[in-house]
Kinemage of the C-alpha trace (Angstrom):
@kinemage 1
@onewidth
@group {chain A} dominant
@subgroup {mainchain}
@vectorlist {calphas} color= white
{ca unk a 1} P 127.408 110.421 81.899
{ca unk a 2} L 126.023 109.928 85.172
{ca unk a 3} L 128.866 112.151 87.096
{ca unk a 4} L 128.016 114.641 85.114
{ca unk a 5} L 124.211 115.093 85.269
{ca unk a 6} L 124.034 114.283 89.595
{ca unk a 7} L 126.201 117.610 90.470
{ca unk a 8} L 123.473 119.644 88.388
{ca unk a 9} L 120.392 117.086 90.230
{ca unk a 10} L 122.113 118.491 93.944
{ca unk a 11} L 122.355 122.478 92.443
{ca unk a 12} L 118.947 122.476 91.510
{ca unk a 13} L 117.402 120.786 94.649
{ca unk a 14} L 119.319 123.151 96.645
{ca unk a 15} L 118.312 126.061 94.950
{ca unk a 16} L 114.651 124.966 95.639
{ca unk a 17} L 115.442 124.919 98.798
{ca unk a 18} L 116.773 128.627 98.495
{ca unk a 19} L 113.277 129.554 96.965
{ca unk a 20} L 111.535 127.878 99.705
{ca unk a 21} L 113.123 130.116 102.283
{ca unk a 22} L 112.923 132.966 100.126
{ca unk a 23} L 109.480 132.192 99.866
{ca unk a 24} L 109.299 131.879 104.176
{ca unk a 25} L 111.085 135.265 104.474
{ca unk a 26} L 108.774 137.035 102.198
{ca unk a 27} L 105.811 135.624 104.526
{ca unk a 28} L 107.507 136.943 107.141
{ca unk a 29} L 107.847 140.572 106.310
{ca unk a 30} L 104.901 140.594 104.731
{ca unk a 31} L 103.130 139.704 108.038
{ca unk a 32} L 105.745 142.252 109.695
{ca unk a 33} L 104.558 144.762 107.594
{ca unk a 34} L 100.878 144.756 108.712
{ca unk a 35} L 99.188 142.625 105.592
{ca unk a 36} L 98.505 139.822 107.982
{ca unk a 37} L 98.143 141.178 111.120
{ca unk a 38} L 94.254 140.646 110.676
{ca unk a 39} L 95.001 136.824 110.687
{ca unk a 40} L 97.542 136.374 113.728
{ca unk a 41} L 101.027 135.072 113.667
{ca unk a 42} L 101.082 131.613 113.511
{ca unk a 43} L 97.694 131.667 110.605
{ca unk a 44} L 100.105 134.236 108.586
{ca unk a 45} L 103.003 131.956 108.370
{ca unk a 46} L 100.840 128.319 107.872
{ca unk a 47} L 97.495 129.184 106.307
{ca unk a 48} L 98.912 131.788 103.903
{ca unk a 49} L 97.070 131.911 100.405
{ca unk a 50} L 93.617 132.817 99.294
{ca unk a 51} L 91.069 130.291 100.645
{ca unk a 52} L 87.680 131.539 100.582
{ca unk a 53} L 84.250 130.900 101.887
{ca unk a 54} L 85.140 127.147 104.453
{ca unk a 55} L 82.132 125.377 102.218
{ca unk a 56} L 81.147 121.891 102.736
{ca unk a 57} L 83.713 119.099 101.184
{ca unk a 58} L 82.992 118.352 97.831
{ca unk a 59} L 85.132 116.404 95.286
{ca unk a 60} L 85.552 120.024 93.932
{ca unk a 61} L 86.735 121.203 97.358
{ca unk a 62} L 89.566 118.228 98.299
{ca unk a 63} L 91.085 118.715 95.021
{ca unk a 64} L 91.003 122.797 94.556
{ca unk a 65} L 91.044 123.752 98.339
{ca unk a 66} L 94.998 124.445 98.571
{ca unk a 67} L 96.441 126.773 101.569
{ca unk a 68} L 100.258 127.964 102.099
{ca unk a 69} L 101.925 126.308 105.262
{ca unk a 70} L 105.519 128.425 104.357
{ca unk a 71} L 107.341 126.284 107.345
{ca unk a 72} L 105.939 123.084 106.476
{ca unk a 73} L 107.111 123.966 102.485
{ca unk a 74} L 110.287 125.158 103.453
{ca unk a 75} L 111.031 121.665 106.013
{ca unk a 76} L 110.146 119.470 103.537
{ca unk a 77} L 112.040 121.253 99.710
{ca unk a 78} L 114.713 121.619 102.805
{ca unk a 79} L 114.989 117.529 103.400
{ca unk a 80} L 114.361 116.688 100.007
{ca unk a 81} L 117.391 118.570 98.859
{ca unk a 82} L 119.124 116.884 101.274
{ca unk a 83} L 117.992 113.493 100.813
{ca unk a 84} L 118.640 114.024 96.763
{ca unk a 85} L 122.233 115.639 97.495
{ca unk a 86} L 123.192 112.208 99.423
{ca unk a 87} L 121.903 110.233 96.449
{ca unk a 88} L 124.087 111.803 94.556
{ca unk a 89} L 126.943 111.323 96.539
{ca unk a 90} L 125.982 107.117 96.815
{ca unk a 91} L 129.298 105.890 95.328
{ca unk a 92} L 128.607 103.684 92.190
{ca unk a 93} L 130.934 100.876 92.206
{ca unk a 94} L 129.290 99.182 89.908
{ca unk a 95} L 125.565 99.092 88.505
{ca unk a 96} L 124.029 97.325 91.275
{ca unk a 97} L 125.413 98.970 94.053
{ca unk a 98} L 123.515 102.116 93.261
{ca unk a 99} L 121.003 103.985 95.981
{ca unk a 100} L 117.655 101.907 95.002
{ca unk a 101} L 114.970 104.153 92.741
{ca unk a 102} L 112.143 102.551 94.573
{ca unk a 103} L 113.689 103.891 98.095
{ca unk a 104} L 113.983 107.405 96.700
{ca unk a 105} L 110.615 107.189 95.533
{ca unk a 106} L 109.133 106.106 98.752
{ca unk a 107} L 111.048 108.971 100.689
{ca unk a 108} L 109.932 111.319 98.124
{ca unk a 109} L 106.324 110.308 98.386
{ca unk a 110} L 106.222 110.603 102.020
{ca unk a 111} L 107.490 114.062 101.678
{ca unk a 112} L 104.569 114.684 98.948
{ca unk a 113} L 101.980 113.170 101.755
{ca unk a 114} L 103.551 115.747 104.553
{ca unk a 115} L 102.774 118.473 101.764
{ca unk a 116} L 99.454 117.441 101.107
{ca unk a 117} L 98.068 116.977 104.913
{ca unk a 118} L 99.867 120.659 105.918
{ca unk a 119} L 98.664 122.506 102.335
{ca unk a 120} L 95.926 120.570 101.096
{ca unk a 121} L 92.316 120.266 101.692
{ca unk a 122} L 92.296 118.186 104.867
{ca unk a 123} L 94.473 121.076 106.148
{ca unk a 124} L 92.526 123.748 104.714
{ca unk a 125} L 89.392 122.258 107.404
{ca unk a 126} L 91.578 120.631 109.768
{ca unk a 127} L 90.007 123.424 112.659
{ca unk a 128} L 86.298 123.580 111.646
{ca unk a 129} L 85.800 119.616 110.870
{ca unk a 130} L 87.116 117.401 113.084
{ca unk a 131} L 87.020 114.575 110.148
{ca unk a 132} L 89.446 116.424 108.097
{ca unk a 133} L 91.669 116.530 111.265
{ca unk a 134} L 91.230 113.048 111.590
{ca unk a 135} L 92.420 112.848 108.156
{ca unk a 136} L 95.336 114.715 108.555
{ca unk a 137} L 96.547 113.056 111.225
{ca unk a 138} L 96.258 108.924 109.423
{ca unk a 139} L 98.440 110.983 106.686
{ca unk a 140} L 101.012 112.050 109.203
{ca unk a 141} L 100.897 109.527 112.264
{ca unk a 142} L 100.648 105.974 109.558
{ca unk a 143} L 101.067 107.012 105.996
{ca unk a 144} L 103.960 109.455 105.687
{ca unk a 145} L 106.174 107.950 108.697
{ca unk a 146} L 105.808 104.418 106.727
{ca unk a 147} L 106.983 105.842 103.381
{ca unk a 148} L 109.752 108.210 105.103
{ca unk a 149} L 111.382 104.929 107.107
{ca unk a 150} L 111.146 103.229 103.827
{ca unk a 151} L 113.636 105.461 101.924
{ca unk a 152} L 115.527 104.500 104.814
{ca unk a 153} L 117.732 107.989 105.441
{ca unk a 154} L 119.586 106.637 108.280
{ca unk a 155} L 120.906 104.007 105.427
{ca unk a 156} L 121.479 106.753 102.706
{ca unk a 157} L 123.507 108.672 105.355
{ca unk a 158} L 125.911 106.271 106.191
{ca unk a 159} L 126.292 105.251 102.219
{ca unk a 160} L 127.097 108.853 101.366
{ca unk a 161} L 129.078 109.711 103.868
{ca unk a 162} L 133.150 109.904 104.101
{ca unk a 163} L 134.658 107.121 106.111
{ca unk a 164} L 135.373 109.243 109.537
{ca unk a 165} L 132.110 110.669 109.345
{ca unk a 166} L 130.447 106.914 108.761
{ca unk a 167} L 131.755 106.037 111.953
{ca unk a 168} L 130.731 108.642 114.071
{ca unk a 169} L 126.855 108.267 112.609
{ca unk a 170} L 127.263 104.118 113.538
{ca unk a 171} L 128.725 105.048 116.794
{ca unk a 172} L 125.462 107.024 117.162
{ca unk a 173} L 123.241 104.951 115.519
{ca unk a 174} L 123.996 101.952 117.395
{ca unk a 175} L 124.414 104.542 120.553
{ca unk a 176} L 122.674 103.973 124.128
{ca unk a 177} L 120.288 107.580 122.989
{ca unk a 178} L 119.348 105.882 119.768
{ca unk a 179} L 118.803 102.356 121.303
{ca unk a 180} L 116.962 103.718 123.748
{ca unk a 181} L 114.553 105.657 121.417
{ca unk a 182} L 114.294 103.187 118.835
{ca unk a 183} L 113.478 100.546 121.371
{ca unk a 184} L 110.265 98.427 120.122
{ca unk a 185} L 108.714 99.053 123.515
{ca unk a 186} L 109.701 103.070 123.755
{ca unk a 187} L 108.255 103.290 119.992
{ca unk a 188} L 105.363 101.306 121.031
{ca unk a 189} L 104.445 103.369 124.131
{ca unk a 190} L 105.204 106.558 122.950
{ca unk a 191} L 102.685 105.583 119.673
{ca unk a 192} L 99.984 104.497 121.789
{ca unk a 193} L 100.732 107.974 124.673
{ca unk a 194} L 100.382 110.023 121.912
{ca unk a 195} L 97.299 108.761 120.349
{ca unk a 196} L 95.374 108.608 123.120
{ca unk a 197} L 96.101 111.715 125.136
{ca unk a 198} L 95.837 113.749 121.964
{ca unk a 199} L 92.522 112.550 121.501
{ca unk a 200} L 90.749 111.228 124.811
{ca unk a 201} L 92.118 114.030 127.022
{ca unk a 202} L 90.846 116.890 126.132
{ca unk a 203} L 93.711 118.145 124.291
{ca unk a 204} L 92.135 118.031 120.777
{ca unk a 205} L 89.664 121.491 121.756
{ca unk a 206} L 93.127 123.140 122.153
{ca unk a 207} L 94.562 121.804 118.881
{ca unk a 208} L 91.689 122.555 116.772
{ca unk a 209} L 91.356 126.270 118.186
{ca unk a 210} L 94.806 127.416 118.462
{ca unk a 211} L 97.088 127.267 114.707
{ca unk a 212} L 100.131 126.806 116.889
{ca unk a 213} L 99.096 123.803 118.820
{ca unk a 214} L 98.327 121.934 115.784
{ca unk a 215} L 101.723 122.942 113.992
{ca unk a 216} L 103.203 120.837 116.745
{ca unk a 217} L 101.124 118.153 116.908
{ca unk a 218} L 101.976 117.916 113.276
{ca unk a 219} L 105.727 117.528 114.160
{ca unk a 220} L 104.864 115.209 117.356
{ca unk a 221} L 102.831 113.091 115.261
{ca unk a 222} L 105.455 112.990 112.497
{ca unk a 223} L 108.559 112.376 114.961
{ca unk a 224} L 106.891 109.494 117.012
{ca unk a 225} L 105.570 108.146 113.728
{ca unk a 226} L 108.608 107.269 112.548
{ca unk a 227} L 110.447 106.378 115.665
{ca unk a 228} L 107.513 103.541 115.067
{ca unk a 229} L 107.643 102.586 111.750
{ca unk a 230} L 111.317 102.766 111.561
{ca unk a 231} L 111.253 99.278 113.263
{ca unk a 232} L 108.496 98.263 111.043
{ca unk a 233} L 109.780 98.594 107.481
{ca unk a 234} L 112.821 100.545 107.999
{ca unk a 235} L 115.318 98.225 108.536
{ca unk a 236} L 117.547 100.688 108.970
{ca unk a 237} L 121.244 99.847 110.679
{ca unk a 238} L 120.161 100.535 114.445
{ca unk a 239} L 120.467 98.187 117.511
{ca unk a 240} L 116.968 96.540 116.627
{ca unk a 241} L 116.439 95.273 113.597
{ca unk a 242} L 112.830 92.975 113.955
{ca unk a 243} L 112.420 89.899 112.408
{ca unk a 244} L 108.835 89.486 111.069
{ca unk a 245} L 107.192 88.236 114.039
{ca unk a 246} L 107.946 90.945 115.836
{ca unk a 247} L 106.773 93.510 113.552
{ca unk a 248} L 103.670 92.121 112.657
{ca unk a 249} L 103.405 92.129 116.836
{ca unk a 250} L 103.992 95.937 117.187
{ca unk a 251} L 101.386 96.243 114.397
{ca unk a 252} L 98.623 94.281 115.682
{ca unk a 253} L 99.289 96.342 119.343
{ca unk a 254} L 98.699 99.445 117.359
{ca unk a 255} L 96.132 98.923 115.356
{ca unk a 256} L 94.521 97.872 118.831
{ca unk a 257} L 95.310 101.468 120.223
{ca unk a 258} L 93.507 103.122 117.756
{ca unk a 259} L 90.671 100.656 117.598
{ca unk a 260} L 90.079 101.386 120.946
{ca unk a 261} L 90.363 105.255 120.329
{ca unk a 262} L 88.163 105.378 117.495
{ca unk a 263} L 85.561 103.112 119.148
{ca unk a 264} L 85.411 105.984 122.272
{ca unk a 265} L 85.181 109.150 119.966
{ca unk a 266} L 82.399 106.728 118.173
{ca unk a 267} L 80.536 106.405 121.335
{ca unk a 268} L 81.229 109.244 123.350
{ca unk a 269} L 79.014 112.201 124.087
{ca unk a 270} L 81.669 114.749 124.226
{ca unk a 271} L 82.057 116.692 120.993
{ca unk a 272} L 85.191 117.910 120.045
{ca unk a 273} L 85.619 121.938 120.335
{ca unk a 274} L 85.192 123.222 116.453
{ca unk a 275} L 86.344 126.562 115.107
{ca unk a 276} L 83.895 128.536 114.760
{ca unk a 277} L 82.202 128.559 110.836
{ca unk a 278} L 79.836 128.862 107.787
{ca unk a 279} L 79.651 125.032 107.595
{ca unk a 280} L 77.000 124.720 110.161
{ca unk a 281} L 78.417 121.211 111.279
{ca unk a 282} L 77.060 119.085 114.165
{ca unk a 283} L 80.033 119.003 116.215
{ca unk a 284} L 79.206 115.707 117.993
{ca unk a 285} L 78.543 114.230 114.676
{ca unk a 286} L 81.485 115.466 112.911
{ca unk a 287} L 83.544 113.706 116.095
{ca unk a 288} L 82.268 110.430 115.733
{ca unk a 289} L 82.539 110.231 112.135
{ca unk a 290} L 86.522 111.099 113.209
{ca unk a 291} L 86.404 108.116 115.370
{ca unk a 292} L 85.076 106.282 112.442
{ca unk a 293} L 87.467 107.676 110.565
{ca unk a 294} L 90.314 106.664 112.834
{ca unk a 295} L 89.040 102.943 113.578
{ca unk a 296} L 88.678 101.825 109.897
{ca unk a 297} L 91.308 104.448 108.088
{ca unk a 298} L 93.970 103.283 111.219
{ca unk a 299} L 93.227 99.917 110.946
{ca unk a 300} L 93.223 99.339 107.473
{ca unk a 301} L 96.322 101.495 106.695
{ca unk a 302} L 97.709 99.226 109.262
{ca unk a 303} L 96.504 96.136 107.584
{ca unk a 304} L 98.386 97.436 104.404
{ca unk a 305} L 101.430 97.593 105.821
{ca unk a 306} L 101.009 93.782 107.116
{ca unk a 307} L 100.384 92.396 104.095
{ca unk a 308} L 103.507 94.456 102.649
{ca unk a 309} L 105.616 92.639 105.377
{ca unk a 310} L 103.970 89.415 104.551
{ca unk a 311} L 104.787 89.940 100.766
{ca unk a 312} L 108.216 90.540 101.107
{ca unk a 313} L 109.018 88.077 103.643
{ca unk a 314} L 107.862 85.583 101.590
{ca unk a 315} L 109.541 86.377 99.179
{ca unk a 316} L 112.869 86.163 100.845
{ca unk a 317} L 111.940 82.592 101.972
{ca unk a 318} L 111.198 81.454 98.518
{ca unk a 319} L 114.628 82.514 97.652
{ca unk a 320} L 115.932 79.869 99.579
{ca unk a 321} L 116.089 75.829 97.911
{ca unk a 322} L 112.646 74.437 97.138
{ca unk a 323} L 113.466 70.956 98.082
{ca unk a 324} L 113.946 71.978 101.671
{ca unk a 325} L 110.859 72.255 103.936
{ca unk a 326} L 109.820 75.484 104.664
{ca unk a 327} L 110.248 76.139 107.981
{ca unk a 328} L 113.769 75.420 107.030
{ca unk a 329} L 113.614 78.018 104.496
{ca unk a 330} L 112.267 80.605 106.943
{ca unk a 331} L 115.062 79.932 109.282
{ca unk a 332} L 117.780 80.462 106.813
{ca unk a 333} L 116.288 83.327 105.451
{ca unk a 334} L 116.029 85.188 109.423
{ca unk a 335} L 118.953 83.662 109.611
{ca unk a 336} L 121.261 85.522 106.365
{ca unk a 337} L 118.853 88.824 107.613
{ca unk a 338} L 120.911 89.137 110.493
{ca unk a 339} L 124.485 87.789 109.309
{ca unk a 340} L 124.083 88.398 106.147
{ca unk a 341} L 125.472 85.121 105.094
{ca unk a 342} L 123.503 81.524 105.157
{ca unk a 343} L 122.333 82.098 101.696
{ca unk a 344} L 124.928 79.936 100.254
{ca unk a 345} L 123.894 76.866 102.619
{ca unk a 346} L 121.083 75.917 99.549
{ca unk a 347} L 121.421 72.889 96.990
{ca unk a 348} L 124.760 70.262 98.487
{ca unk a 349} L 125.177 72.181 101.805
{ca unk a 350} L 123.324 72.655 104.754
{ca unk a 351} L 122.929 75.576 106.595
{ca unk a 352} L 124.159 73.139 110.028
{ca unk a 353} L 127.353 72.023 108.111
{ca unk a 354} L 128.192 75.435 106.695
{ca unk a 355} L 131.688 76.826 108.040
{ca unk a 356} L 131.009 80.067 107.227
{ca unk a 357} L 127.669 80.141 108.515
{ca unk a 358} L 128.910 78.507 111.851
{ca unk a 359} L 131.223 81.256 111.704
{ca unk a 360} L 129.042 84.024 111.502
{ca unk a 361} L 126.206 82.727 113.554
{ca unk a 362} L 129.126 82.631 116.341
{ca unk a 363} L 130.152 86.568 115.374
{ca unk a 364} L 126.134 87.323 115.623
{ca unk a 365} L 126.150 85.644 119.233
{ca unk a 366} L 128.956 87.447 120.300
{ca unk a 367} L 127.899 91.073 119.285
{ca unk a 368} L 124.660 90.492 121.278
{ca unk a 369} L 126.391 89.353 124.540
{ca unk a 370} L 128.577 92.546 123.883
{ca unk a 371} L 125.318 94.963 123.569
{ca unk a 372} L 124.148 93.291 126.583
């Protein structure tokens, strides 16, 4: 039953994809042909759509206020297909060995937030109140990196792919390019470079005046999102693969980054350079409410995602024998996260006295000296 219905799941996701493009190309000419030359290139093709009068936010306004960003659509059906197609060609050994719904879900979702902050309201003001910016970037800096790294693609690639072509992707997965990027201090710096320049530097006047320079800060913010959060709930089959510690390290560094830049856009008496507008906003107002915005929205987004780590974690040390003491438990469960064995050791065996453990414990060793 199920062979038969995936094969029609990957036709219609690509032809989605086909009417996103379709959709692209028809912005496109119709810019070509003069009906949006009054708006400029890059407005044509990302802030296509009737929008009306820019009135003040209301809870009329974020739900109604929609806008047409034609490349962001077409990206994102693009990816989906392609992240649905792979699904579908997860081989099902049995029932449990099937690509997780809730991973799916999560990709999905992030996708649905990357719609949302390029089409939505938030994007709709993103150049006329710096708060909506502000908004738009939490979405795609911290919320839609987190949910695309936990659909774990990387993962999904490998599972669907041929044997030859598995290979090559671990080759490059575990790779000196991919090590390098995925490194939790390159993730970390280039997190906290791009937070701060894009904000404290002077850059943001350019952003919120020119379309273009925000379409890219969109991807920037996007890319080095999830170069970040990859390590955090990803788990993905790279070099580093955190335990907890670790992560819950990188997060509390962050969440210091933009504490500190929401605490200087709070305080500061430069306001941020607004497009021009009906709204009649006080632009140094509007830019420390974004600072606001960006202290508590980072922060507690942040503090989510801890106490998601902290759930699950625990969870995978109360899997382990209840008699033993639970710092044993926590180093048997670290301990079958990176072997993938050492869950046996439980009830009559130890996790010390375990052959097989011993045995992969010395395989683990011996990989790292090799990556070293």
């Amino acid at each position: 039953m199920s062979s038969s219905r995936m094969p029609r799941i990957v036709v219609l996701t690509w032809a989605i994809a086909l009417a996103a493009v379709i959709a692209l190309c028809v912005a496109v000419a119709h810019f070509l042909s003069g009906g949006g030359m009054h708006m400029g290139a890059a407005d044509a093709l990302t802030r296509g759509g009737t929008r009306g009068p820019l009135d003040a936010l209301s809870p009329a306004r974020l739900i109604g206020s929609w806008q047409l960003d034609a490349v962001a659509v077409a990206a994102l059906v693009l990816v989906a297909a392609a992240y649905l197609a792979a699904v579908s060609r997860v081989p099902s050994r049995s029932p449990g060995t099937r690509w997780p719904l809730r991973r799916t879900a999560m990709f999905l979702l992030g996708l649905a937030v990357c719609a949302y902050a390029t089409n939505g309201a938030i994007a709709v003001y993103d150049q006329v109140l710096f708060t909506a910016h502000m908004a738009g970037h939490l979405a795609l800096v911290m919320v839609a990196p987190a949910l695309l790294a936990g659909g774990r693609p990387l993962t999904l690639a490998l599972a669907a792919a041929p044997p030859r072509r598995r290979a090559r992707l671990a080759r490059v997965a575990t790779g000196r390019v991919a090590s390098v990027l995925f490194a939790p201090p390159t993730a970390l710096a280039a997190y906290a470079v791009v937070i701060v320049a894009s904000h404290l530097t002077g850059l943001m006047d350019t952003i919120m005046r020119h379309t273009w320079a925000g379409q890219i800060e969109h991807l920037v913010y996007l890319v080095v999102g999830y170069q970040f959060f990859a390590l955090i709930v990803g788990n993905e089959p790279i070099r580093w693969r955190l335990a907890a510690p670790p992560r819950f390290l990188l997060l509390a560094i962050a969440m210091a980054v933009d504490t500190f830049t929401g605490i200087v856009l709070m305080q500061g008496t430069h306001a941020v350079a607004l497009t021009p507008s009906a709204l009649h906003v006080n632009a140094l107002s509007d830019t420390r409410t974004g600072g606001a915005i960006m202290w508590f929205g980072g922060d507690g987004i942040m503090a989510v995602i801890m106490v998601g780590l902290a759930v699950v974690w625990l969870r995978s040390v109360d899997t382990a024998a209840p008699e033993r003491g639970w710092l044993e438990q926590a180093r048997t469960a670290t301990f079958t996260q990176h072997t993938g064995t050492g869950a046996q050791a439980t009830d009559d065996r130890d996790l010390d006295s375990d052959d097989d453990a011993r045995t992969a414990y010395n395989e683990w060793l011996a990989k790292l000296a090799a990556r070293r």
